[in-house]
C-alpha positions in Angstrom: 76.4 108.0 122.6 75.9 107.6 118.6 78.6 106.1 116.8 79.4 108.0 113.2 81.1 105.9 111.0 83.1 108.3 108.7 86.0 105.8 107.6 83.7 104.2 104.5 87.1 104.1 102.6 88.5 101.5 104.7 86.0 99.3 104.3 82.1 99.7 104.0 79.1 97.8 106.1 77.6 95.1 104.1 74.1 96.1 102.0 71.0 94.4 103.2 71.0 93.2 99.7 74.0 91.9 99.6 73.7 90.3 103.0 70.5 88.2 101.9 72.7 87.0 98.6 75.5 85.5 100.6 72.7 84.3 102.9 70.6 82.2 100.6 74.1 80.6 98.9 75.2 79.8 102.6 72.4 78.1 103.3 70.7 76.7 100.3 73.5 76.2 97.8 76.5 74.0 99.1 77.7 72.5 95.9 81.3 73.1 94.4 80.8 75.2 91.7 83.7 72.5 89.6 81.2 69.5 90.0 79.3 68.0 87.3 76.1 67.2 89.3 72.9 69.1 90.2 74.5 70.7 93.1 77.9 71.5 91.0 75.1 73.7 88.3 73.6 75.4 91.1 76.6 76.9 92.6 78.2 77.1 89.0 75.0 79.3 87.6 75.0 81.7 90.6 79.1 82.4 89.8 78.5 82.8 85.8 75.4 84.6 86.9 77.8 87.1 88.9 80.3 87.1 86.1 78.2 88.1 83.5 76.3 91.4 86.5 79.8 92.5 86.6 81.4 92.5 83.8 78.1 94.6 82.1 79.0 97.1 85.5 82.4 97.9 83.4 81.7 97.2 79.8 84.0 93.9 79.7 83.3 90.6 78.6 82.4 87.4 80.9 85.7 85.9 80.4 87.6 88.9 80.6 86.3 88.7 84.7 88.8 86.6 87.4 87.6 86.3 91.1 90.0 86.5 93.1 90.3 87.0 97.4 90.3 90.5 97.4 91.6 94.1 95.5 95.0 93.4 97.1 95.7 89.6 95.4 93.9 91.3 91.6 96.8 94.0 92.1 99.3 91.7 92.5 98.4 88.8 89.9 97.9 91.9 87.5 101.5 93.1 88.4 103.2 89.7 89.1 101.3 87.7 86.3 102.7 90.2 83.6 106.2 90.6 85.1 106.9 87.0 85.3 106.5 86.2 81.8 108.8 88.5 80.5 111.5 87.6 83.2 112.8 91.4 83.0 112.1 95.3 82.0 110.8 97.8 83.0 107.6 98.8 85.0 106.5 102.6 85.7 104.2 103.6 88.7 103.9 106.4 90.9 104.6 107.5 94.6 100.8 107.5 95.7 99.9 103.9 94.6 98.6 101.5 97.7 100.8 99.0 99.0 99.5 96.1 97.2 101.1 98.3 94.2 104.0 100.1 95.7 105.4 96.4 97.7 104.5 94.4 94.5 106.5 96.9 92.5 109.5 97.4 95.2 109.9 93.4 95.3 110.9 93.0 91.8 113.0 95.4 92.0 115.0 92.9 94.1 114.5 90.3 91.0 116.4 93.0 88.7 113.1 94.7 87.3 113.4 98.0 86.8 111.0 100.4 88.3 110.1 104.2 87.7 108.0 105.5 90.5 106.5 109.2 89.6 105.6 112.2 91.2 103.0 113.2 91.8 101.7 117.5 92.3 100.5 119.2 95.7 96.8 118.1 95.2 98.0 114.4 94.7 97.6 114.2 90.6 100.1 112.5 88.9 101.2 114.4 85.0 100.1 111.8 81.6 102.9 114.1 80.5 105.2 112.4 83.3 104.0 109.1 82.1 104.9 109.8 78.3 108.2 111.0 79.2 109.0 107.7 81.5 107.8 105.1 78.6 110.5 102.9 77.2 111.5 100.3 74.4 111.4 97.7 77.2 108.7 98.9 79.6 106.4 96.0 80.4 104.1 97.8 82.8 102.2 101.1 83.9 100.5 100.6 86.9 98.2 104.3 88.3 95.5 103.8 90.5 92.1 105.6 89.4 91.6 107.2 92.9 93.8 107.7 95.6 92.8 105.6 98.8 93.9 108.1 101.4 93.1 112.1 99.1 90.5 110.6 96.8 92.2 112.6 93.9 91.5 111.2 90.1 94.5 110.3 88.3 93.7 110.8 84.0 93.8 107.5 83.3 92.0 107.6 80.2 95.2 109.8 78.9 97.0 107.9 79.9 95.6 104.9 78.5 95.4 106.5 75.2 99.3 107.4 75.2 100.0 103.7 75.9 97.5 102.5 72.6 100.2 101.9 70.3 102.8 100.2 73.3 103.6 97.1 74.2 103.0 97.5 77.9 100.1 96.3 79.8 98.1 98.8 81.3 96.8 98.1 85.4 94.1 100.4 87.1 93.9 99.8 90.6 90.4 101.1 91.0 89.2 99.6 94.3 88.3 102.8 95.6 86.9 104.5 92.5 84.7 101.3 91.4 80.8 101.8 92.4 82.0 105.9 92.7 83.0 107.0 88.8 81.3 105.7 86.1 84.2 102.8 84.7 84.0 101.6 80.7 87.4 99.8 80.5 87.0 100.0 76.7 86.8 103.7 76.9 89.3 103.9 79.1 91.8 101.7 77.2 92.7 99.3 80.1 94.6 95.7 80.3 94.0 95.0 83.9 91.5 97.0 86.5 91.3 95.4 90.2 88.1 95.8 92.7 87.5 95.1 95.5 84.3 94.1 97.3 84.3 95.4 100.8 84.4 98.7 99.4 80.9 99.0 97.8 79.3 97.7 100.6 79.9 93.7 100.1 82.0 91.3 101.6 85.7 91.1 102.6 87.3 88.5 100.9 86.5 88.9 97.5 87.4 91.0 94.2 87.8 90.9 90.9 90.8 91.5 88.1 89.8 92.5 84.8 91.9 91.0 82.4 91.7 92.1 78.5 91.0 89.4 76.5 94.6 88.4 75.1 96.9 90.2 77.2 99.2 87.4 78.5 98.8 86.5 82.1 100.6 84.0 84.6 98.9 83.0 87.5 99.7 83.8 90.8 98.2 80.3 92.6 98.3 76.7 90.9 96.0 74.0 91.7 93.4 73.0 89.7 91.4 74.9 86.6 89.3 77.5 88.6 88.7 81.0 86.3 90.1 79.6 82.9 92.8 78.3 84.3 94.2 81.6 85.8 93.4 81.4 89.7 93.2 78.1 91.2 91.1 77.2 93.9 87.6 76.5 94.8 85.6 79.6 94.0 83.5 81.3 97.2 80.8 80.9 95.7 78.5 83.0 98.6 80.9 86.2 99.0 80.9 86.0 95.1 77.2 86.2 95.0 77.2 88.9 97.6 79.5 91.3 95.6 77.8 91.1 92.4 74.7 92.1 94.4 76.5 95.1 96.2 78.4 96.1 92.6 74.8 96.3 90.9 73.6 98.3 93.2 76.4 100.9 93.6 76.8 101.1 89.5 73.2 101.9 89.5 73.3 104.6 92.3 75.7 105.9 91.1 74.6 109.5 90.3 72.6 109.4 93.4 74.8 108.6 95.6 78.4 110.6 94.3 75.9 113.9 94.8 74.7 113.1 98.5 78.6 112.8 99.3 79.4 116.0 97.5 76.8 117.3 99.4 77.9 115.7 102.9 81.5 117.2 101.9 80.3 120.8 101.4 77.8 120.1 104.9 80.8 119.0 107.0 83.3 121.7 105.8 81.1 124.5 106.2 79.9 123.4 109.7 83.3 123.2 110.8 84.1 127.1 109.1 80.6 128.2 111.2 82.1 126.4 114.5 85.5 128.6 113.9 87.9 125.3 112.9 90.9 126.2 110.4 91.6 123.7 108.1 92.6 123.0 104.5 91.7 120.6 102.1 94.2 118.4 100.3 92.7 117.9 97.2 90.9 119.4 95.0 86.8 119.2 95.1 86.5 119.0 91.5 89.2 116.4 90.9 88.6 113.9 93.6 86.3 111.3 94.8 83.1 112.5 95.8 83.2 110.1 99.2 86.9 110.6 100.6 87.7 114.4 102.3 91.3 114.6 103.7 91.6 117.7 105.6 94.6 118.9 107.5 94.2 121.1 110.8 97.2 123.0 111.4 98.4 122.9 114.6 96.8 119.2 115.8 98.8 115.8 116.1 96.8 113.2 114.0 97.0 110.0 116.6 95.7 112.5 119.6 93.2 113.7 116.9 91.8 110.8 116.1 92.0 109.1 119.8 89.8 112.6 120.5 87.2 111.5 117.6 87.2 107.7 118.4 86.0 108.7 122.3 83.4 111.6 120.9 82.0 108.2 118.9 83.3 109.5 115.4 86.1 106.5 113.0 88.1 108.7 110.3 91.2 107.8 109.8 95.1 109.1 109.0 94.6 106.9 105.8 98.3 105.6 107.1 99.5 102.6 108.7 99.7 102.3 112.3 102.6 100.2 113.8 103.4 99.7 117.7 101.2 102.1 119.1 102.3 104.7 116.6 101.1 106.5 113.6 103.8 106.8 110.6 103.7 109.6 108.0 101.5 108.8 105.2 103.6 108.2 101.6 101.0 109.3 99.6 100.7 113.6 101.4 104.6 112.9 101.5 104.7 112.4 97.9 102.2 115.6 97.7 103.9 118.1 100.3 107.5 116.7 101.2 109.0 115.0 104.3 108.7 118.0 106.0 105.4 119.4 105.9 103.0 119.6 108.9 100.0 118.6 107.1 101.9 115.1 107.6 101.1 115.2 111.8 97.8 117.1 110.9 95.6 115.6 108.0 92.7 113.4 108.7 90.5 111.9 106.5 87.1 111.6 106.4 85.1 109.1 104.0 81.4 109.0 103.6 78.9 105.9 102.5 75.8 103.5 103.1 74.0 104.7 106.3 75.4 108.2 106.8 72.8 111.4 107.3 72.9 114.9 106.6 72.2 114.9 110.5 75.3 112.9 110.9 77.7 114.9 109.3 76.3 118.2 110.9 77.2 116.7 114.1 80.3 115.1 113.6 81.8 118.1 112.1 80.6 120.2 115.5 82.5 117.5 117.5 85.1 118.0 115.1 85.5 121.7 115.4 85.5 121.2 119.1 88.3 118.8 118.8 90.4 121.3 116.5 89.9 123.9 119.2 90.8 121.7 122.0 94.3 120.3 120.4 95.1 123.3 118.3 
């Protein structure tokens, strides 16, 4: 039986590319990247060499780049790192945010921060007229991610920046999954912080990046010794490092390329599940969302038999939602779109296209899919 691997916005299969940089670092370049010597300036040129690849992939300056382990730690040094210098105030997010935002956010509330978490509309966009109205003398923070993880909507963060120019408040983009998918110019965009992640754009677990502006204070989450200017200590890994600037050159440069194939597997896939008589909805809008994530809801279905059903015809979506014990809980982000008491809670599955996937594919796995619908519905 093939395997179809639809669940790209989880985490993505490493590029060839990418593979073979992490493989010549591994095993020809073993030196500490801190270290004076010969073997210090090999390791230390391939991770300025990285730097420099992607910072020029969003416009920012070498120095304005931190390493760090991953999208989640970049969120929360971005978020921690500005709150704990100014001991108190007030931070404003929204309801959709991942949980490297939303738990960063919810724990200093427990310190005495005060936090304003926004709504957001039925197809998952939050209002820069929300924002405007929620900005105060003594907010510190205004933390939106670019696209939503589980809906793939596009928040206007460029608005949004623009309404913040002339505040006092940092400005943090998570855009882990809308890095290597939109076109990013953090200049443009008017940005303090912007996290990535590698694993999403077909590179390595393990490592990301924070995007600090040049001057916007910053406390480090991790002490130690000197590593990134001072701002994350530890020894940098110097092979995944080289592996995502690979992977983030490539996806910045396919970009056009490769944000029309997914439209194009979106419209295959939802008009081979409307030929094969499946009734679903989309929830989010086309035009407004990430061209590889498609969360559908198929009224009448149970997500967790759903996707049990797909997982045994060979086929990983996903709710976008944690599981726990066995068990599949309601995902924040379509509560925060349709209620607490919507169906498309139990019914929505989402679907998320990337490196590897065929027109052929698609076809197919939406057939099984209709099947399914049928079956459970």
């Amino acid at each position: 039986m093939e395997r179809i691997y639809l669940d790209h916005a989880a985490t993505s299969p490493v590029h060839p590319d990418a593979a073979q940089a992490m493989m010549d670092v591994l095993t020809g370049t073993f030196g500490n990247p801190s270290s004076i010597h010969s073997f210090g300036r090999d390791a230390r040129r391939i991770v300025d060499e990285a730097r420099t690849a992607i910072a020029g992939t969003i416009n920012a300056g070498f120095n304005d780049i931190i390493f760090t382990g991953g999208g989640t730690e970049a969120d929360n040094m971005a978020i921690f790192g500005t709150a704990r210098l100014r001991k108190k105030g007030h931070i404003i997010t929204t309801a959709i945010e991942h949980h490297a935002v939303l738990h960063a956010c919810e724990t200093l509330e427990k310190e005495g921060f005060d936090v304003t978490y926004l709504p957001v509309d039925e197809t998952g966009v939050v209002s820069a007229a929300d924002v405007k109205s929620a900005i105060r003398d003594d907010t510190i923070l205004v933390s939106i991610m670019y696209g939503n993880n589980e809906t793939g909507a596009i928040q206007p963060i460029k608005e949004i920046g623009g309404l913040l120019r002339e505040h006092p408040a940092a400005f943090h983009v998570d855009a882990v999954q809308a890095y290597g998918i939109l076109p990013i110019d953090v200049k443009v965009l008017q940005v303090d912080f912007l996290a990535v992640s590698g694993h999403k754009i077909n590179g390595p677990k393990g490592i990301g990046i924070l995007y600090a502006k040049n001057g916007v204070p910053l406390s480090p989450l991790l002490f130690g010794g000197e590593q990134e200017r001072k701002r994350r200590a530890g020894t940098e890994n110097t092979a995944a490092i080289a592996g995502m600037a690979a992977a983030a050159s490539i996806a910045v440069q396919s970009i056009d390329e490769r944000t029309a194939f997914y439209k194009r597997l979106k419209s295959i896939f939802m008009e081979t599940l409307q030929k094969n008589g499946a009734s679903f909805s989309q929830n989010s809008k086309v035009e407004h969302s990430l061209a590889h994530v498609l969360n559908l809801s198929f009224p009448g279905t149970d997500v967790e038999a759903f996707l049990v059903n797909l997982d045994m015809e060979g086929i990983a979506a996903s709710s976008g939602s944690a599981c726990t014990a066995g068990s599949i809980e309601p995902s924040h982000v379509l509560t925060a779109m349709f209620g607490p008491d919507s169906d498309k809670l139990r019914s929505s599955i989402r679907f998320s296209f990337g490196l590897n996937n065929t027109e052929e594919q698609i076809e197919r796995a939406a057939v099984k899919t209709a099947e399914i619908v049928k079956r459970l519905s």
